[in-house]
Structures are given as C-alpha cells and as structure tokens.
TIBALUM-873833 format. One record per residue (C-alpha): x, y, z; residue in one letter; residue number from 0. Coordinates in steps of 0.2 Angstrom, whole numbers, plus 5000, padded with zeros to 4 digits. Example, Ala and Ser with C-alpha at 12.3 -4.5 7.8 and 13.67 -1.06 7.14 Angstrom:
# TIBALUM-873833
REC    u    v    w rest  nr
REC 5062 4978 5039    A   0
REC 5068 4995 5036    S   1
# end
This chain:
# TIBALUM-873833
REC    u    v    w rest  nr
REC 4997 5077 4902    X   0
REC 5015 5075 4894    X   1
REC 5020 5063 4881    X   2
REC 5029 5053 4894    X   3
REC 5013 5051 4905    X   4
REC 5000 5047 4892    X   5
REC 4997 5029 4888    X   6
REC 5002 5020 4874    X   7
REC 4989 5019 4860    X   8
REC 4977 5002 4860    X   9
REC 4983 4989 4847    X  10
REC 4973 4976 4844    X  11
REC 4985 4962 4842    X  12
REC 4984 4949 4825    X  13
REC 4997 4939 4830    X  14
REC 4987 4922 4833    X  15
REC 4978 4926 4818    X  16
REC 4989 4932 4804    X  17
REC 5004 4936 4810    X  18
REC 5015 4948 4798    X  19
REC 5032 4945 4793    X  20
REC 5037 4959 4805    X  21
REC 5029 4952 4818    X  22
REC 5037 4935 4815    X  23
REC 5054 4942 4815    X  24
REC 5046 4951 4832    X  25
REC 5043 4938 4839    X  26
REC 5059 4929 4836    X  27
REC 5069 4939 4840    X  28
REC 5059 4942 4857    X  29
REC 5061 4925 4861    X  30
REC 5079 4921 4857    X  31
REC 5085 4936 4868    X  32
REC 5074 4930 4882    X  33
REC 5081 4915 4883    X  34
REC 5099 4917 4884    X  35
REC 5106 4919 4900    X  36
REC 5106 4937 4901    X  37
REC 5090 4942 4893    X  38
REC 5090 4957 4882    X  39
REC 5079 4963 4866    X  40
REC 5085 4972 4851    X  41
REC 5085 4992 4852    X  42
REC 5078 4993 4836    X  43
REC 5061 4987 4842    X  44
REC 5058 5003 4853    X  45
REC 5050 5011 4836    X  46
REC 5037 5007 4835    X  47
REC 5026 5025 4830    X  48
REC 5022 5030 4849    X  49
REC 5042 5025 4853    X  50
REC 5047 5036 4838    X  51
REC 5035 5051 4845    X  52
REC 5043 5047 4861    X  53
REC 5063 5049 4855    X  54
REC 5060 5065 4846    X  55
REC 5053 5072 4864    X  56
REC 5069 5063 4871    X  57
REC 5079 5073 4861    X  58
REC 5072 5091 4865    X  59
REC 5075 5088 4883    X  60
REC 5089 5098 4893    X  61
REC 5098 5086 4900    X  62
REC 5099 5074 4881    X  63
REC 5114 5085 4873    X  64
REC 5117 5074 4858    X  65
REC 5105 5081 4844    X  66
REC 5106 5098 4849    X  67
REC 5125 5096 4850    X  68
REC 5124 5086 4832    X  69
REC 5114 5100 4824    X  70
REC 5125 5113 4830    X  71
REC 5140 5105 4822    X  72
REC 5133 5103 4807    X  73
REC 5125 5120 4806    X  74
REC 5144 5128 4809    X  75
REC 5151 5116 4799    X  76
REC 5141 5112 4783    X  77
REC 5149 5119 4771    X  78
REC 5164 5113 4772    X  79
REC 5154 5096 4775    X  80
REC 5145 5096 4757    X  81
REC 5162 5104 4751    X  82
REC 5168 5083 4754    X  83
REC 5149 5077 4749    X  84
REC 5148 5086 4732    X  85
REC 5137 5089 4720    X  86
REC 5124 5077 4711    X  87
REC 5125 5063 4725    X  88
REC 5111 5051 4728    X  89
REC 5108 5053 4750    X  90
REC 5105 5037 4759    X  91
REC 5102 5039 4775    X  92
REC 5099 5026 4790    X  93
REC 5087 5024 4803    X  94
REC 5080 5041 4796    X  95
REC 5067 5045 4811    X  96
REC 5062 5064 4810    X  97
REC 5075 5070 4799    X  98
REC 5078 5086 4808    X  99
REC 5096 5085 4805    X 100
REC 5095 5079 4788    X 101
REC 5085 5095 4783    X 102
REC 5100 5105 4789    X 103
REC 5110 5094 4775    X 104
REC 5097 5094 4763    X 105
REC 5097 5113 4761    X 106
REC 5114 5113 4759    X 107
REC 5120 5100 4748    X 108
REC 5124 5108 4729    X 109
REC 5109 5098 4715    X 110
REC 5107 5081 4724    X 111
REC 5103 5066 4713    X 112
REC 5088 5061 4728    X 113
REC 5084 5058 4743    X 114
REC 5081 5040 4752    X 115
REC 5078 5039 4770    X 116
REC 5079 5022 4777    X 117
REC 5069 5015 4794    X 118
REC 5059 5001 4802    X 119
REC 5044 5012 4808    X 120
REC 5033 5014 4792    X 121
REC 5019 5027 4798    X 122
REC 5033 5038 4806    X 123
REC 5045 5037 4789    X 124
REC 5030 5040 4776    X 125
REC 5024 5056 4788    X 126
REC 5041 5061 4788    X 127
REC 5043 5059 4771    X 128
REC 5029 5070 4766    X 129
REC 5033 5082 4775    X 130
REC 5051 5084 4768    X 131
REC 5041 5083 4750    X 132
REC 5032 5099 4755    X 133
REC 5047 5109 4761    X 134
REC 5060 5100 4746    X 135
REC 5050 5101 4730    X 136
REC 5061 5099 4719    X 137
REC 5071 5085 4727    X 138
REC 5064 5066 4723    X 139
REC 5060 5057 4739    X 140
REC 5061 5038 4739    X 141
REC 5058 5032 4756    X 142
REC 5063 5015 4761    X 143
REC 5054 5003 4774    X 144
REC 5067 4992 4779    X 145
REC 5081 4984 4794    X 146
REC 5096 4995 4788    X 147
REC 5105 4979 4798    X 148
REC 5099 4968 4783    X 149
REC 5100 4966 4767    X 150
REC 5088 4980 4755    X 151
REC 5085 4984 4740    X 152
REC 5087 5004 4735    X 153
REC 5077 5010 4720    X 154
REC 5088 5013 4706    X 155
REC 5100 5030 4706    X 156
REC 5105 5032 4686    X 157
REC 5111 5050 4686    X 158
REC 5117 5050 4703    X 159
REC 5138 5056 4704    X 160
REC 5140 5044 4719    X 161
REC 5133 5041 4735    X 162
REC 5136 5046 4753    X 163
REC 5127 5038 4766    X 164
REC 5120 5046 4781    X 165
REC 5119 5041 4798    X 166
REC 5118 5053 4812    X 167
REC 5111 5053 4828    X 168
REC 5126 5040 4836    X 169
REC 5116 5026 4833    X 170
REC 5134 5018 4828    X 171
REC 5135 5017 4846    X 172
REC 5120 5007 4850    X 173
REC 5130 4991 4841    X 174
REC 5143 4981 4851    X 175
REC 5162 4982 4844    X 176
REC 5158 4968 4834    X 177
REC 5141 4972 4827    X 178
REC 5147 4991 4822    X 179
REC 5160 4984 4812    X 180
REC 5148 4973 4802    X 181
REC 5136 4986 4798    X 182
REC 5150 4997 4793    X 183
REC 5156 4983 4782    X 184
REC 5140 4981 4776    X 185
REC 5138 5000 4770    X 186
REC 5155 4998 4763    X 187
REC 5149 4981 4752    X 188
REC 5134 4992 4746    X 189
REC 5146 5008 4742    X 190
REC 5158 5009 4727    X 191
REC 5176 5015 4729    X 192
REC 5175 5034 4731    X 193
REC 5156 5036 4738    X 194
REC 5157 5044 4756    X 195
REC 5150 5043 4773    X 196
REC 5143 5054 4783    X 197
REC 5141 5049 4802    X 198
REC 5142 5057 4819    X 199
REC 5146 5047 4837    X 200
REC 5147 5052 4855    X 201
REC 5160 5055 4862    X 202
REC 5167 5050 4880    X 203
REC 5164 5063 4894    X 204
REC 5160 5067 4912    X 205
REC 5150 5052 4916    X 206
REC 5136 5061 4927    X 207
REC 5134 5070 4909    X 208
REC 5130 5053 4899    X 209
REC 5121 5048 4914    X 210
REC 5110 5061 4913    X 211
REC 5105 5060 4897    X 212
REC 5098 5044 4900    X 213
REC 5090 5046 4913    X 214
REC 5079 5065 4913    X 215
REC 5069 5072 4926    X 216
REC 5054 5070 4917    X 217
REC 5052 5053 4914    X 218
REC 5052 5053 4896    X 219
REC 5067 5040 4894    X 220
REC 5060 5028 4905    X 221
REC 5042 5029 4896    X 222
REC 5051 5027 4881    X 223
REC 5061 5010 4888    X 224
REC 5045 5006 4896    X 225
REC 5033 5005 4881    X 226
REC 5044 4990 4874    X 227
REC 5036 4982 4885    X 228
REC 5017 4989 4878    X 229
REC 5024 4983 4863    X 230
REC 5027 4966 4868    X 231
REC 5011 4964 4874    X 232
REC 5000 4973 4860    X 233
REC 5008 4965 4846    X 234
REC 5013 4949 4853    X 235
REC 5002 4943 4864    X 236
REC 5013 4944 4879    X 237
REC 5006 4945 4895    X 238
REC 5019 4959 4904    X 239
REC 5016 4968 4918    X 240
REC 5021 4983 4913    X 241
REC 5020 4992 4932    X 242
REC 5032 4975 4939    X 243
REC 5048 4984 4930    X 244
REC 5056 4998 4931    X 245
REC 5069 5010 4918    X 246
REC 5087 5008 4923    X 247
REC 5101 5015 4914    X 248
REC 5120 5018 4920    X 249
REC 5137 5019 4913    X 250
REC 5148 5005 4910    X 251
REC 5164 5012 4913    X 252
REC 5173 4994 4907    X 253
REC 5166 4995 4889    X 254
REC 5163 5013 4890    X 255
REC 5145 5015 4885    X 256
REC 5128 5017 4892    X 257
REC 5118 5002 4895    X 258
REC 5097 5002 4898    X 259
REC 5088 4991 4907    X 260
REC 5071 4986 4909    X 261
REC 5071 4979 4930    X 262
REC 5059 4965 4936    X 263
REC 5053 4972 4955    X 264
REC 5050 4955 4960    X 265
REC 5049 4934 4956    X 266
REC 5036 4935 4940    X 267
REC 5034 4926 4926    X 268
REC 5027 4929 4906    X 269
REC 5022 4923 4895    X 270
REC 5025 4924 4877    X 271
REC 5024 4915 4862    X 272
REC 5015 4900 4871    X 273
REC 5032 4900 4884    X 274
REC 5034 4907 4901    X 275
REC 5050 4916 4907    X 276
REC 5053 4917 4922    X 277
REC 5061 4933 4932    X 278
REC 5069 4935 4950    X 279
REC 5070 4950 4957    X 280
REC 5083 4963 4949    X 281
REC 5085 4953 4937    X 282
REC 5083 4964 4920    X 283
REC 5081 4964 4900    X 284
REC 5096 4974 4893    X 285
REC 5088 4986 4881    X 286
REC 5102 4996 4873    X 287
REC 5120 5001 4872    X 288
REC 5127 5017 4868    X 289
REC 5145 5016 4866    X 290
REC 5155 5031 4869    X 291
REC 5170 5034 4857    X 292
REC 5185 5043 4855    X 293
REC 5193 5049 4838    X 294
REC 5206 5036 4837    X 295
REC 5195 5023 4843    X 296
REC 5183 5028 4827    X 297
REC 5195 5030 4816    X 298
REC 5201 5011 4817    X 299
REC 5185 5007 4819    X 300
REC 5178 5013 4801    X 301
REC 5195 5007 4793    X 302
REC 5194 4990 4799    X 303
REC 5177 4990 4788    X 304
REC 5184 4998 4773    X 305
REC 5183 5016 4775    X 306
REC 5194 5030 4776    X 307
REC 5193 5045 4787    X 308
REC 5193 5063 4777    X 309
REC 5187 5075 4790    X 310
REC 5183 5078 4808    X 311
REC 5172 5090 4816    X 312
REC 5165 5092 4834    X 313
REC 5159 5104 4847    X 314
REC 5168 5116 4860    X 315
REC 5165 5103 4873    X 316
REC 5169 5089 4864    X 317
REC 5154 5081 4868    X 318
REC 5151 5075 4851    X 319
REC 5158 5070 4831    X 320
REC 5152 5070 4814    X 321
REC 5166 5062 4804    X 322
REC 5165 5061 4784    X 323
REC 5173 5044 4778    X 324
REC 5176 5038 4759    X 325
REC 5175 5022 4754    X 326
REC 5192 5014 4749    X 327
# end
C-alpha cells in the first residue's frame, strides 16, 4: 500500500472538551474561510504530521521538479552561496519541514553561530530536529514551533555575526501578491541592516509542466489535498465526507499560478463548529496558490519589502531560483 492509499491515522478529537489554542485558531480560520463567498482554507493547515509525510513523498515524485531542481542549484552553487552568507551567522529558516535542502547548506556554511528551524507541525519539526543533531553535532539546534506568518519569539543569538534567513521550497509562492509582500516585510522588520536572505521561487514555464507537478499519476497530491478534509473532521469535529470531493488543481494563466481545489461532487452540506455549510455541485474550497515568478517580478517584489537582491542562480531550464537578498 503506498503513502497515498493508506488512511490517515485515527485522532481522537478534544475539541468540545478542551480545545487547544491551535485548534482554536483551527477552527477560526476554518470557519472564516468557509463563509466567504468563495470558500477557501489556509495552505498551512495541510501539515498536520501525516500531511508532512505526505509532501516529502510529493517531492520525490517525477513529475514534482521543484526540490530536486532546488537541491541541484544549490549543490552547483553553494559555495559561491555561503561566499554572500558568511561565517559565524545564526540560520533561521522558515517552514522547515524535512530539511533536506538545508543539510546541503548546513555542510557548507563556514562556523555557523546555530541553527533554528521554524514550522507549525510539532512532531515532524522535533523528528527532524534530532535527526539533524545526530548528523551536526557540533552545531546548536533550537527548533521553533510556531506560524512563521505571526509574530515569534527566536531564542537569544549573542555571538551570532548576523543572520540569514532561509526559505526554500517556493513557499513564497503559496502567498497572494499582497500577502508575500507582508511576510517579506515582516522578515525584514525582524532583520537588521546587512543580515541576508536566502530564498528560492518557481519560475514560469510550459504550463503542462506546472500542471503536472500538481497533479501525479500516483495520487499522492490529491491524498495530500484530500486529508485536509481528515483533518477537519479529526480535529474539529466536522462532519466531511471525504469521498463527496474530489482534488482539482490547474493553472491560472491571469495570475500566473497554480490554484488547488478541493470539488464538492454534489448538493451537500457540513457541519462544523455547531454551523452547517452548504455546497452545490462544483462548487470548491480553494486550497493553495503557487504563484510562478520571473526574475524581475521577484526582484521588485523583495525591494518593495526592504530587501535588496545580491545574487541569482537557477537551473539549465530555467525552471527554478534561489536568490540571496540583503536587508537594506
């Protein structure tokens, strides 16, 4: 049975009994999004341990190009990388997931201060965590549970040179225009004049390529979209049927991105947080976005929010960036 085929694991949900901050904020968020107009749910939930199993099988799968593409940037191009980065620096990176790219940084960069990898799923960042203490022994590891999109608080670096902050994967792209800027913004308020940024983006392509990526052969994406909905209903009390919708993802040539949707097959209705929704037929949750950038479109991007582009590096095809940025 493959990862995409198995079920989601049985969580038995405390919501009605004590329900934790997390799941407050959960829930809140479930319920604005499903009553706007056009109902939606924040990408960031799909992490929950079994979604974060589920994104690092996404990103060994053929037709998903941007890791292996962003890993085979950095390996060509890391020195000249920690060359910009330099030595002594405190490493922040966010929405830390496996790290598999960040070990590629790791064994590179010349006497790091420490290392703090920052993301919403606890279990999967304190496994990860550990297992970069076993392969870095020398390097201090202060993990951080926490929304990179909110205000937290970083353990004390004395003795760091400066900071870079890390952000690979093109998660940049899963923000709106308006939304990536203020999380940039809100990197550059945290950072002092000089401290850098690390961060990779998709690029725009052939559109059969994007679309893909988004939607494999195997299923995994769309188990991946799917168990949002297991989620929903092990952690809020929502009453889904998770067979009534189906994965739907497609390229928005307007806005140039990938959207994901989760498509009612018929008139339903749910219930959550003692309200019912009601669905019509084709009518969908948006999911995620994944914008698609060019080099000039970054570029003003990241100086509207305060930082400055240093250096540029992509792959043969073009397919992706890794940019390094300095805080002005």
């Amino acid at each position: 049975m493959s990862i995409a085929d198995s079920p989601s694991p049985a969580v038995v949900s405390n919501c009605a009994i004590a329900p934790t901050p997390e799941q407050q904020e959960f829930l809140s968020d479930v319920m604005q999004g499903l009553s706007a107009d056009r109902k939606s749910i924040p990408s960031k939930y799909f992490y929950d341990q079994r979604g974060s199993q589920l994104f690092d099988a996404i990103c060994e799968l053929p037709e998903y190009y941007p890791t292996r593409t962003e890993a085979s940037i950095m390996r060509r191009d890391i020195d000249a990388m920690v060359r910009h980065i330099g030595q002594g620096v405190r490493l922040v990176e966010y929405g830390s997931g496996s790290s598999v790219k960040t070990r590629i940084l790791l064994r590179h960069l010349i006497e790091p201060h420490d290392y703090v990898p920052v993301d919403i799923s606890e279990e999967h960042l304190h496994a990860t965590a550990d297992d970069l203490r076993g392969e870095f022994q020398s390097l201090a590891i202060h993990p951080v549970v926490a929304d990179f999109t909110q205000p937290f608080d970083l353990p004390s670096d004395r003795g760091a040179t400066r900071r870079c902050y890390y952000f690979p994967g093109s998660t940049i792209g899963n923000f709106d225009a308006d939304d990536a800027e203020a999380l940039l913004s809100k990197m550059a308020d945290e950072a002092e004049q000089g401290d850098g940024l690390l961060i990779g983006f998709d690029l725009q392509k052939d559109v059969a390529v994007l679309e893909a990526a988004y939607d494999d052969a195997q299923g995994v994406t769309a188990a991946f979209n799917i168990n949002l909905l297991h989620r929903m209903n092990q952690e809020l009390d929502a009453d889904f049927d998770i067979d009534a919708f189906e994965h739907r993802s497609f390229y928005n040539r307007r806005h140039h991105r990938i959207e994901m949707h989760l498509v009612s097959g018929g008139k339903q209705k749910v219930s959550i947080g003692g309200k019912t929704f009601r669905f019509d037929e084709g009518e969908s949750i948006l999911t995620e976005y994944s914008h698609k950038y060019t080099r000039e479109g970054f570029t003003a991007l990241a100086a509207r929010s305060e930082w400055k582009s240093e250096a540029f590096w992509t792959d043969d095809q073009s397919y992706f960036a890794v940019m390094y940025l300095t805080r002005v």
